[in-house]
N, C-alpha and C positions, 0 to 999 in steps of 0.2 A: 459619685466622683465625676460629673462630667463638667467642670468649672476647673479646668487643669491653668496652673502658670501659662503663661510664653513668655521665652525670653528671645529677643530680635527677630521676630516672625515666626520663630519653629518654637514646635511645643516640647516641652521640657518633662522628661519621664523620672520618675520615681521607682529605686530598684528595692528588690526584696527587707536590704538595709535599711532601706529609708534615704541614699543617698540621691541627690540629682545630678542629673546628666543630661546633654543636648541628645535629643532622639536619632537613631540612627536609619540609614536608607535599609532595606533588606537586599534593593536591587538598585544600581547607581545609574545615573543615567549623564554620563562623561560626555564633556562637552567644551573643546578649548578652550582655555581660560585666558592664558599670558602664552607669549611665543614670541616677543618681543628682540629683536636683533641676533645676536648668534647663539641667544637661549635656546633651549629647546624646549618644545611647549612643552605647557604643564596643563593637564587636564581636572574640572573641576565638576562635580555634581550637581546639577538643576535641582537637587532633592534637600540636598542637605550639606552643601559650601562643601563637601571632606574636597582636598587639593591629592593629586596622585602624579609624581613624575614618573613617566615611563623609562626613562634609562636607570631614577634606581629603584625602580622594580624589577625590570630585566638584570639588572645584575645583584639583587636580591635571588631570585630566581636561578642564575649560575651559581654565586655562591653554597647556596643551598645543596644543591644539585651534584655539585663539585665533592664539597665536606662528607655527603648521602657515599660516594662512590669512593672515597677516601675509607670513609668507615668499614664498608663494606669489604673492602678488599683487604685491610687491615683484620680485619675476623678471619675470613676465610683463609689467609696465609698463614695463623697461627694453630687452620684447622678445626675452627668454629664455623658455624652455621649462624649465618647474620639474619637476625630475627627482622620480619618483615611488620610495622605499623609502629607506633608510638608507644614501646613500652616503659614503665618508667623504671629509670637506672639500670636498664636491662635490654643489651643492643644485638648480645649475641650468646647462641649457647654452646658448649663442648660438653664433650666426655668428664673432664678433669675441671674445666674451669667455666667460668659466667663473665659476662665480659659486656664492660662500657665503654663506649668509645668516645675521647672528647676531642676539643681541635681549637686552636687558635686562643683564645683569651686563657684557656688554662693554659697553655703549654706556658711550665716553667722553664725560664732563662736562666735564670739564676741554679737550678737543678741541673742544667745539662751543660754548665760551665762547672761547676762541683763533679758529677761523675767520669766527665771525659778528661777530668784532671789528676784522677786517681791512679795513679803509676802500676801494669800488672805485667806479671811476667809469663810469659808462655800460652797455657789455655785458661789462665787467671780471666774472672768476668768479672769488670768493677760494678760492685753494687754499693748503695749510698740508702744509705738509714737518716732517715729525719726524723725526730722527736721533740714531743711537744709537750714541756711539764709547766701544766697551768696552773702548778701550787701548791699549799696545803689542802690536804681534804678531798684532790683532786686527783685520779690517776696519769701516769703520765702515756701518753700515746704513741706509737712508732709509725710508719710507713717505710716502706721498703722500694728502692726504684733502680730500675735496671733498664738498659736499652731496648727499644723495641729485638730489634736484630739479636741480642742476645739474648731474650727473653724466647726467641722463636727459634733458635739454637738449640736454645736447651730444653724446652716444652713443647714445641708445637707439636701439635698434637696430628697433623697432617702425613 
């Protein structure tokens, strides 16, 4: 196999699938690209074209960071031990419960204009049942959702 394609100068790799792809740097060697008027540059690889803005990387970088300490704090307040490295669906553990934490594109709107609309009296917690019946054949499913702050009322395990 040493008669590989190229496609516009760089050689073109073949993955385990069979799909191609342009080859990638292992180590980039960044090198101002465009910085043109009140842009701010944009740095580009001698190796292999990839383009890298550094403002949104740096605030790729916060973001991250931000949601990381979000999570975190949200575990431990309910009394959980917030699991350290990339486990999957699994961010924190308790005594009583196991806990994933999400942020931002799931948070439902429409869920927390529904629960904070539910009229209660005294030490009444509104909770809001959603259910999902996909039909014949098919069982129907529930989810259950209560406010952070009331969920830590009543459980936290701390």
């Amino acid at each position: 196999m040493t008669d590989l394609p190229f496609h516009d100068g760089h050689e073109v790799t073949a993955t385990r699938s069979g799909a191609k792809g342009m080859k990638r740097c292992r180590r980039h060697e960044w090198a101002i690209a465009d910085g043109g008027g009140d842009l701010p540059p944009v740095y580009q690889c001698a190796r292999c074209d990839t383009l890298r803005n550094p403002v949104a990387s740096r605030r790729g970088r916060t973001n991250a960071t931000r949601g990381k300490a979000i999570q975190r704090k949200r575990i431990e307040w309910l009394g959980g031990k917030n699991l350290a490295g990339n486990n999957e669906n699994l961010d924190g553990i308790g005594t009583l419960f196991a806990y994933e934490s999400k942020s931002g594109g799931a948070f439902s709107e429409r869920y927390w204009r529904w629960i904070k609309g539910i009229p209660t009296r005294g030490d009444q917690v509104p909770v809001l049942i959603v259910t999902d019946a996909p039909g014949p054949g098919h069982r129907a499913r529930s989810i259950v959702v209560v406010s952070y702050d009331d969920w830590r009322d009543l459980h936290g395990e701390g």
